[in-house]
C-alpha positions in Angstrom: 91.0 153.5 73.5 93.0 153.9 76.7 89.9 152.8 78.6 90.1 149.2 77.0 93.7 148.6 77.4 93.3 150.1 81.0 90.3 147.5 81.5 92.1 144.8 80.1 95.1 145.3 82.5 92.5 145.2 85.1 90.7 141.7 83.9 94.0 140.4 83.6 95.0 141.3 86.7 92.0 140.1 88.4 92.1 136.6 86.9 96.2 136.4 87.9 94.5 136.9 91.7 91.9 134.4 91.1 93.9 131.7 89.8 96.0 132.4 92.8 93.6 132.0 95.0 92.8 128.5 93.0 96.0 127.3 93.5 96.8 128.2 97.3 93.6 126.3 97.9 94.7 123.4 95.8 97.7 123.3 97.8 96.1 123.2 101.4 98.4 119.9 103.1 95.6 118.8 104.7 94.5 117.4 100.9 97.9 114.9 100.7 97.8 114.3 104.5 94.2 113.7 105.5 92.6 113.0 102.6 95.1 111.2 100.9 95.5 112.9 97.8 99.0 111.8 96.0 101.0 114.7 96.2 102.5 113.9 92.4 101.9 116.0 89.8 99.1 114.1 88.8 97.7 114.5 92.1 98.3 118.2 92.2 97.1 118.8 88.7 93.5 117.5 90.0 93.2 119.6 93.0 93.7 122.6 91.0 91.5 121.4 87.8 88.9 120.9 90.7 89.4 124.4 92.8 89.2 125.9 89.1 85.8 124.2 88.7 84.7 125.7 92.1 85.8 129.7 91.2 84.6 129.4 88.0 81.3 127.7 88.9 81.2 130.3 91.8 81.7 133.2 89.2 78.2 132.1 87.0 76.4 132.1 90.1 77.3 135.8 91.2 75.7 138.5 90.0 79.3 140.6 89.4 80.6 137.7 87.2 81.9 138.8 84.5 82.6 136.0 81.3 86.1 137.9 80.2 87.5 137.2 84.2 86.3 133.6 83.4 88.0 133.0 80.2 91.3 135.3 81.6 91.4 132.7 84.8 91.0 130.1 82.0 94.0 131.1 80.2 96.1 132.0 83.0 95.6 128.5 84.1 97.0 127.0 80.3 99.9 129.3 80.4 100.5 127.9 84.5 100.3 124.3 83.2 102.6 125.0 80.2 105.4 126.6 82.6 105.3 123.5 84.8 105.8 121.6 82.1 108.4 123.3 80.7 109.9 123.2 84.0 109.5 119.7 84.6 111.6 118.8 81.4 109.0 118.3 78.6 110.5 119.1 75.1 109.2 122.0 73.5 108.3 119.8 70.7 105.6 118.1 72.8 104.2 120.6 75.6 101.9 122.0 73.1 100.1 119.0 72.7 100.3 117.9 76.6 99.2 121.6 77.6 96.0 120.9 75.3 95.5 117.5 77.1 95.2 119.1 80.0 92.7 122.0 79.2 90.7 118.8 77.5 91.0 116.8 80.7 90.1 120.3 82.7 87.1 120.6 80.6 86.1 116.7 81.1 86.5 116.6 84.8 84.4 120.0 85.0 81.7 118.5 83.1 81.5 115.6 85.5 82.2 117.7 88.6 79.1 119.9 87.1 76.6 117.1 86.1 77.3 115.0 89.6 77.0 118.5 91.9 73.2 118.8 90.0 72.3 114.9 90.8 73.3 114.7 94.8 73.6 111.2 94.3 77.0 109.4 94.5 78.4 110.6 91.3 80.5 113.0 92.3 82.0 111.0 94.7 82.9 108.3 91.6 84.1 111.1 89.6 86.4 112.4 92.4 87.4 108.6 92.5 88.2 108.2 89.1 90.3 111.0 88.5 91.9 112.3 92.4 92.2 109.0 93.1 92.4 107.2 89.8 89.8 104.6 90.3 91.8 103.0 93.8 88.6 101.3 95.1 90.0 101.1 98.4 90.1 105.4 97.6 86.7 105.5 98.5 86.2 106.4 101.9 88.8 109.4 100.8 86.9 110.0 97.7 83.7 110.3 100.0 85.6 112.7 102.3 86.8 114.7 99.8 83.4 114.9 97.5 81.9 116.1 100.7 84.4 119.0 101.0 83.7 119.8 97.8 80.0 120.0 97.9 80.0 122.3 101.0 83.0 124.4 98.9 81.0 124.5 95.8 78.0 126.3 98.2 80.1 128.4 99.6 82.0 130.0 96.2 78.2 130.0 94.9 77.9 132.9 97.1 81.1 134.6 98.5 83.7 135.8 96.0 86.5 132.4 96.0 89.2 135.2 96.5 87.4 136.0 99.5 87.2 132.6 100.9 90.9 131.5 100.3 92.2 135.0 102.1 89.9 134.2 105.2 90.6 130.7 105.3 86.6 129.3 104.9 88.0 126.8 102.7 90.7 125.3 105.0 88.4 125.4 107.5 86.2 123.1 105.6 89.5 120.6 105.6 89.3 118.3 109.3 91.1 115.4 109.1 87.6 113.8 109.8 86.0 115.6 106.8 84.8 118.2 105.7 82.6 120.4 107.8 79.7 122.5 106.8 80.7 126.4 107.0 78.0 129.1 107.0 
């Protein structure tokens, strides 16, 4: 009995780190000053729903990944979005409702995210468009830059714990204010 609430302290734990991790990369500057990101909300809210793709994406294709970290980071990320709504002023009457919005827009953007990553075409860089960037054609030059970066991230979390890459600084080196870079 001990061992389960010991190992669920520990899961918990380890998806608190993770979502972190998410979030220190989703706040990198160099997304709102090079790559044009609006650094609203909105605009923030995207960056981490993407980043969360990444970890979680990362997590299936590791041998260690374990499904209960997954659905921990998941949840740690609804109870993150309902504190910032509660901070930013939304009655309790309504964050319920917005919180779920937001899981269903999570869940949307990762399916696209998912489904463009497998084609290599440019669908990934309209999907980065019509949600970072919400669908500002003159965005896409930034949308380009940015579904580069997140290409090369995606490879990189496929195969180094995202923890890992945040602490060492692998994804910020993928930002340049020209573009993303490839990292090895």
């Amino acid at each position: 009995m001990l061992h389960w609430f010991r190992r669920r302290a520990e899961v918990q734990r380890t998806a608190e780190k993770l979502y972190g991790s998410v979030v220190a990369a989703a706040r990198n500057p160099e997304f709102y000053r090079g790559m044009g990101v609006p650094d609203t909300p909105e605009g923030r809210f995207e960056l981490v729903a993407l980043h969360l793709f990444l970890m979680l994406e990362g997590l299936k294709g590791q041998n260690a990944a374990d499904p209960e970290v997954a659905q921990r980071t998941i949840e740690t990320f609804v109870t993150d979005m309902d504190d910032c709504m509660r901070e930013m002023g939304v009655g309790d009457m309504v964050v319920g409702k917005k919180v779920k919005r937001a899981a269903a827009a999570f869940y949307e953007r990762s399916s696209v995210y998912r489904a463009a990553l497998a084609e290599q075409g440019s669908e990934l860089d309209d999907g980065i468009m019509r949600y970072v960037f919400e669908g500002d054609g003159a965005a896409r030059d930034r949308a380009a830059r940015l579904a580069h970066y997140t290409r090369a991230a995606a490879e990189l979390s496929s195969k180094t714990p995202f923890d890992n890459l945040v602490a060492d600084g692998s994804f910020a080196r993928l930002l340049k204010a020209d573009g993303a870079e490839e990292v090895s």
